[in-house]
Every structure is written in C-alpha cells, then in structure tokens.
Residue frames as qw, qx, qy, qz and C-alpha x, y, z in Angstrom:
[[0.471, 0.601, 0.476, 0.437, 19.29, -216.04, -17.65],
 [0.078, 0.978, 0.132, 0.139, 19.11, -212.25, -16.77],
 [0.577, -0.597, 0.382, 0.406, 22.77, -212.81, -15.06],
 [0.680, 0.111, 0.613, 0.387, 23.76, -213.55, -18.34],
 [0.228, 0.843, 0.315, 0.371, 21.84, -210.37, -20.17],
 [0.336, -0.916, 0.008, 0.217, 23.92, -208.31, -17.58],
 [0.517, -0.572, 0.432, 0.468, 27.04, -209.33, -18.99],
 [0.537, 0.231, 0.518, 0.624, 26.23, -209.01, -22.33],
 [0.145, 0.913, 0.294, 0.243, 25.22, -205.67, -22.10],
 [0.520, -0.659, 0.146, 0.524, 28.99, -204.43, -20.33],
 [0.466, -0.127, 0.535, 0.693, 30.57, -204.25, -23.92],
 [0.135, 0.777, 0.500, 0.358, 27.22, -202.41, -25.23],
 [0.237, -0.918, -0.288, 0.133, 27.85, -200.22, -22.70],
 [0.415, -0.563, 0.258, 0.666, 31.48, -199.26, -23.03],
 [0.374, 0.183, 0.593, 0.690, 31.08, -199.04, -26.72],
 [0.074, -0.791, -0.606, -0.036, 28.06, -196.99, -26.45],
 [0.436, -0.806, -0.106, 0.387, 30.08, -194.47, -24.62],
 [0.438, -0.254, 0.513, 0.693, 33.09, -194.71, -26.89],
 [0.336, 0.282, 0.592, 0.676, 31.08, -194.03, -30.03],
 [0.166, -0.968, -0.168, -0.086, 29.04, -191.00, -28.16],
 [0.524, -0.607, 0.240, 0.548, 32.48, -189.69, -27.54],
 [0.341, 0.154, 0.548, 0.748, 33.53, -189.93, -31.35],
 [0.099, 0.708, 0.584, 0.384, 30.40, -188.61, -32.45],
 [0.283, -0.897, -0.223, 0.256, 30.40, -185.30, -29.81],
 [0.531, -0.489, 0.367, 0.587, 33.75, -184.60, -30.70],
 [0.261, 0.335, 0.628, 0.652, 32.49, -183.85, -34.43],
 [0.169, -0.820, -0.518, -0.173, 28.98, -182.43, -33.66],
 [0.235, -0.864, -0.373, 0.243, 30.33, -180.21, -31.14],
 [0.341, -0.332, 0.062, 0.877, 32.80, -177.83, -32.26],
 [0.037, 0.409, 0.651, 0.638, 30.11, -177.26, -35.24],
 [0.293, -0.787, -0.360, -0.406, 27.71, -175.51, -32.76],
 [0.193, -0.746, 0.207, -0.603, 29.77, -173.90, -30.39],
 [0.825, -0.562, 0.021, -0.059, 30.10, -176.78, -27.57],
 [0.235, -0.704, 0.663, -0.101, 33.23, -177.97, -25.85],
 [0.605, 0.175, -0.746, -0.216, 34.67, -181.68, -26.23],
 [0.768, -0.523, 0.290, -0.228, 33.98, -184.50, -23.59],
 [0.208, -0.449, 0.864, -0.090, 36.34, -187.11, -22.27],
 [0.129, 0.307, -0.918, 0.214, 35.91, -190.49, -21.68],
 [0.005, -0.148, -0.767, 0.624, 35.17, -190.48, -18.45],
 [0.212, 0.246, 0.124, -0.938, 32.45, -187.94, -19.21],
 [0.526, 0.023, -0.605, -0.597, 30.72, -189.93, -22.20],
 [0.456, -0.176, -0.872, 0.011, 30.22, -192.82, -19.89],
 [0.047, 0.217, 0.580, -0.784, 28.83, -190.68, -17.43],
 [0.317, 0.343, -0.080, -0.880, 26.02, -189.88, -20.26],
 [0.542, 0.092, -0.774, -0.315, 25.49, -192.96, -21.19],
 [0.323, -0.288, -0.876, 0.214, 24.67, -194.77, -18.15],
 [0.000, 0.280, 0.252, -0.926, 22.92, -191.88, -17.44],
 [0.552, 0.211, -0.213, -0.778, 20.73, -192.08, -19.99],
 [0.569, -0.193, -0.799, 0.001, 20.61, -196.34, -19.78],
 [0.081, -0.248, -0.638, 0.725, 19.18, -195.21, -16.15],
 [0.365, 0.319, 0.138, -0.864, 16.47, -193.10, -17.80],
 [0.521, 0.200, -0.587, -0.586, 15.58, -195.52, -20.74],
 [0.373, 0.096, -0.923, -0.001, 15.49, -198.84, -19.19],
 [0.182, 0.252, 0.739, -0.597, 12.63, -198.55, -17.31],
 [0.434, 0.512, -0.095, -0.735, 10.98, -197.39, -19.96],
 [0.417, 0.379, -0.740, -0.369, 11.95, -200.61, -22.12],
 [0.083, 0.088, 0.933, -0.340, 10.72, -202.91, -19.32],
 [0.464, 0.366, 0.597, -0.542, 7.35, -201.78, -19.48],
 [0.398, 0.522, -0.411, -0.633, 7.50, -201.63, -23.25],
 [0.060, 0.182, -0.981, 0.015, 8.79, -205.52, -23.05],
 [0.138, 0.117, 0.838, -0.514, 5.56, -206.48, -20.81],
 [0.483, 0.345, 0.428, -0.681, 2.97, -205.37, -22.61],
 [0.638, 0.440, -0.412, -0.478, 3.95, -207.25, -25.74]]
C-alpha cells in the first residue's frame, strides 16, 4: 500500500513545483524579487515536502 502512495504522489510533486513556478513568476516582480526556473521550483518544493511531512505523520497518528 504505501509503495503505491509513493507513486501517486510523483505527479503531486512535479505539478506542485510547476504551479509554484507560475505563481513566483507573478508575485515576484511585484515586490522586487527575481524569477525562478524549473529546476529551482522543484528544489523548493521538495524542500519544503522534506519539512512538512513529518509533520503530517504525526498529525495522521494521533487521529
């Protein structure tokens, strides 16, 4: 079963990335930032699925 939650979370993840890309690419010239890539969004994203997802486990467990 969890083999199964891994691969359905590959296409969350690339989309995830892709629509933090769109969205940065609006937001940031409005305050002064620079644009990211790609490459870069997905580096922020799994970055931040690295920081959340422990968090969501224990969140899971105690309900």
């Amino acid at each position: 079963m969890g083999y199964f939650r891994i691969m359905a979370a590959i296409p969350g993840f690339f989309l995830s990335s892709f629509f933090l890309m769109l969205l940065w690419g609006v937001i940031a010239p409005k305050v002064g930032m620079v644009d990211i890539n790609y490459v870069t969004s997905m580096l922020i994203t799994i970055t931040l699925w690295i920081a959340i997802a422990p968090l969501a486990a224990v969140g899971r467990k105690k309900s």
